[in-house]
C-alpha positions in Angstrom: -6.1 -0.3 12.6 -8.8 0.2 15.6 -9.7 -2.7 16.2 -8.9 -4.3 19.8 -10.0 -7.7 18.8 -7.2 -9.0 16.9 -8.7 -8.5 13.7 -6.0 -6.2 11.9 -5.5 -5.9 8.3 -2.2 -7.9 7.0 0.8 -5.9 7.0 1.9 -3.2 4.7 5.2 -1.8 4.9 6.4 1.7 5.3 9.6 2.6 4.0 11.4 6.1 4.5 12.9 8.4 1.7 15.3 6.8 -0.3 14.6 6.7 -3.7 16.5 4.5 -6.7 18.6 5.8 -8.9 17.2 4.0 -12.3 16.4 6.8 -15.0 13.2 6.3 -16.8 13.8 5.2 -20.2 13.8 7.5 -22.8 13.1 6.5 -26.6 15.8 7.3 -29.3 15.8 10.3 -31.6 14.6 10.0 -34.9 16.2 12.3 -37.7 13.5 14.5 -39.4 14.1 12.5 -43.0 13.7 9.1 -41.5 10.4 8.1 -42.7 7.9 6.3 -39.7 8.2 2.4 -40.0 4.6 1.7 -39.7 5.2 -1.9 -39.9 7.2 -1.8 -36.8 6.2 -3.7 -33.9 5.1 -1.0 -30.8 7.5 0.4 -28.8 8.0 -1.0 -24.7 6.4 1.3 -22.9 8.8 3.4 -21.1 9.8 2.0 -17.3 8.3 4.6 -14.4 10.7 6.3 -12.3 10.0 4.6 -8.5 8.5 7.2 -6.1 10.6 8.3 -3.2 11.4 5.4 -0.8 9.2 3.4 -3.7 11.8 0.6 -4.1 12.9 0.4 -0.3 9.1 -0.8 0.4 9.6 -3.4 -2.5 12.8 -4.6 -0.4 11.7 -5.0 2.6 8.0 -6.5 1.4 10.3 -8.4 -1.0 11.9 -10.0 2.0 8.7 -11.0 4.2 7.0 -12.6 1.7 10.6 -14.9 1.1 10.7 -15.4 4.9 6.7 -17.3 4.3 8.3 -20.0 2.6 7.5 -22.9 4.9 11.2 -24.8 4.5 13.0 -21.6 5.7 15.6 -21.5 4.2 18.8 -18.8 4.7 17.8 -15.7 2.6 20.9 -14.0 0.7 21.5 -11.2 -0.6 21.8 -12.3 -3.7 18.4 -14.4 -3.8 16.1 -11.3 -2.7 18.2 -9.4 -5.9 17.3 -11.9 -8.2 13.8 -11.7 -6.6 13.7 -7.8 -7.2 15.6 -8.4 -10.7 17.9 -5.8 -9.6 21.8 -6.0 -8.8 22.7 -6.6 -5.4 24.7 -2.8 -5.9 21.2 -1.7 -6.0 20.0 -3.6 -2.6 22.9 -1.6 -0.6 22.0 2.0 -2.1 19.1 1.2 0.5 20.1 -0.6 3.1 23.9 -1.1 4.0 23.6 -4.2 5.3 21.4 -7.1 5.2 21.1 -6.4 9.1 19.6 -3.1 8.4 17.1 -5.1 6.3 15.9 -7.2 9.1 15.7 -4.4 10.9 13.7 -2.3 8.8 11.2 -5.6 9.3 11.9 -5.3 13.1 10.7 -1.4 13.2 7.5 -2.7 11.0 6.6 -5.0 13.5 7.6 -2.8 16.7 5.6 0.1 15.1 2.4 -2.0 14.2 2.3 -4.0 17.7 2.6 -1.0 19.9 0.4 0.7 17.5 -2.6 -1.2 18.7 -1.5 -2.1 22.3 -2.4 1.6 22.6 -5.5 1.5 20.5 -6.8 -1.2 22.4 -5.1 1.0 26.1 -7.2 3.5 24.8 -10.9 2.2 23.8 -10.7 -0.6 26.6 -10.9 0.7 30.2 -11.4 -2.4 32.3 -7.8 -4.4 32.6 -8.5 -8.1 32.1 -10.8 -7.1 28.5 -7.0 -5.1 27.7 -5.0 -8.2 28.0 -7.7 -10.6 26.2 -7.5 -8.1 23.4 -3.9 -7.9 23.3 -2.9 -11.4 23.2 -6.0 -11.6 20.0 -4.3 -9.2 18.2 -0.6 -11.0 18.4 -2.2 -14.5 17.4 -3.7 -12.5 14.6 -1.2 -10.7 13.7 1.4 -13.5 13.2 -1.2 -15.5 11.4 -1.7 -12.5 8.6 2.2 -11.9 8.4 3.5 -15.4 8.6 7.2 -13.9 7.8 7.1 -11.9 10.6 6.5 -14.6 13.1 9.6 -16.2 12.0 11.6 -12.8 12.7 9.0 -12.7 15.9 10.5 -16.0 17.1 14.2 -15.1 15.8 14.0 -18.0 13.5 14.9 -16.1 10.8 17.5 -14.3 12.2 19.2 -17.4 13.0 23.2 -16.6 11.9 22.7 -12.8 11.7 24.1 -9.9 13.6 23.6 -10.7 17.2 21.9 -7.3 17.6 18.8 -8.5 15.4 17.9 -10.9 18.5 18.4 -8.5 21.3 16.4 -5.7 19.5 13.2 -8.4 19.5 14.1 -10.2 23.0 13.7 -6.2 23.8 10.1 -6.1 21.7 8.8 -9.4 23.8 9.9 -7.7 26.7 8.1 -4.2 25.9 4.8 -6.7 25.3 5.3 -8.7 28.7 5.4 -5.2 30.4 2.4 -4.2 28.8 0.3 -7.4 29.5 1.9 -6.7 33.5 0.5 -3.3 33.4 -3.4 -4.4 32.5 -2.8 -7.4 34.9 -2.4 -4.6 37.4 -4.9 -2.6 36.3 -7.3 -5.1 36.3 -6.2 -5.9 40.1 -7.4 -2.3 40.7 -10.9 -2.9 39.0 -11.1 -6.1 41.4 -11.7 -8.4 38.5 -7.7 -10.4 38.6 -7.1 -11.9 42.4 -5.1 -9.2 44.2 -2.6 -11.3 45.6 -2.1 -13.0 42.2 1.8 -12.9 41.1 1.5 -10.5 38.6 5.1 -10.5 36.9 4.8 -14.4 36.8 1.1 -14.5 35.0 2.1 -11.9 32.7 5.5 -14.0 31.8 3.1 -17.3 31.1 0.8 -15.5 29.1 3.8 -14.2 26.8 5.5 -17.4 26.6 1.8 -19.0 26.1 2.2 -16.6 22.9 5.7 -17.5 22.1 4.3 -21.0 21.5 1.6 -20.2 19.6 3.8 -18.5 17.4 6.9 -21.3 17.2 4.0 -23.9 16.6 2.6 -22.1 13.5 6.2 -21.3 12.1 7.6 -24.7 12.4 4.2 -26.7 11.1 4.8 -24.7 7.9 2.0 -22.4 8.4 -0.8 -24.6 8.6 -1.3 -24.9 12.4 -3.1 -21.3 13.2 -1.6 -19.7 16.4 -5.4 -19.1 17.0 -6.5 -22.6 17.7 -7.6 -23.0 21.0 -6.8 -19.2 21.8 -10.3 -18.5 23.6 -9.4 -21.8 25.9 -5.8 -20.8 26.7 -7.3 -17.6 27.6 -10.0 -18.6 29.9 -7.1 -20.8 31.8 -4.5 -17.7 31.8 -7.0 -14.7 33.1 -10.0 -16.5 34.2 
């Protein structure tokens, strides 16, 4: 992910070490005398043993892709299960909680976001380009991942642990510091107003982006958070 125009690939999740603990299946002996039952129908093939971590990716991309359906409806445990076809046992070998889920989705997003503020930090010097490049890459990225922008907006963390929403009030925050920080560089380069009220700007551009993303959640995916991005732009920076 390089680029510092907002046009990242959709999400793939990382998961960490955990593997499950479903043997591969293993066909029955045969005694020596049996003869071979050529009329037999062929056998299943035999279920592969998941990679290390392998089934804690399926939960969590399990779990964005449920969070796209446009009604939004609570997710339980026991509907991502059924999703998975595994027991809900199995689901908390992984993850202890459904919390912890959320927040393996939270880290995805924290991880990915920051990832290309600093990509774009680092191949954009001038501080206005920075912040047009950064608020690209959110629209973008919520409108690839449209079950992320509902944990983005805390929709979908509506009646979970009360943690869940601190931990992304503290990711918007993280972002509105970053979009302060090229405001400010930008002041240096002389291209933003140098008595402009950075904090303030930098709070209307974030909740400019907060919108975007509400609008798109709650229109069922079908408004883009793009639309009108270049204009909202041009009246936030100049």
């Amino acid at each position: 992910m390089t680029q510092s125009n907002g046009d990242q690939p959709e999400a793939v999740i990382a998961g960490g070490a955990d593997d499950m603990d479903t043997p591969a299946d293993t066909p029955a002996d045969t005694p020596a005398d049996t003869p071979a039952d050529t009329t037999a129908a062929p056998a299943a093939p035999a279920r592969k043993r998941p990679r290390p971590g392998e089934r804690r990716i399926q939960i969590l991309q399990t779990l964005a892709t449920m969070l796209e359906q446009p009604r939004g409806e609570k997710i339980t445990t026991a509907a991502l299960a059924a999703r998975l076809s595994v027991s809900e046992a199995a689901l908390y070998r992984h993850f202890a909680s459904k919390a912890q889920m959320y927040e393996g989705l939270i880290g995805f997003i924290e991880q990915t976001v920051f990832g290309l503020i600093n990509q774009i930090a680092d191949k954009e010097e001038h501080g206005l380009r920075q912040a047009h490049a950064i608020v690209r890459m959110l629209l973008s990225f919520a409108e690839k991942n449209p079950g992320m922008t509902r944990v983005l907006t805390g929709e979908a963390l509506v009646g979970e642990h009360e943690r869940l929403q601190e931990r992304i009030n503290q990711v918007v925050d993280r972002i509105e510091a970053s979009l302060r920080q090229c405001l400010k560089v930008a002041v240096t380069q002389a291209e933003f107003p140098a008595d402009a009220d950075i904090p303030a700007r930098a709070a209307l551009i974030m909740a400019t982006v907060q919108g975007q993303w509400h609008r798109y959640a709650k229109s069922g995916f079908r408004k883009s958070p793009s639309d009108h991005a270049e204009a909202h732009l041009r009246v936030l920076l100049g």
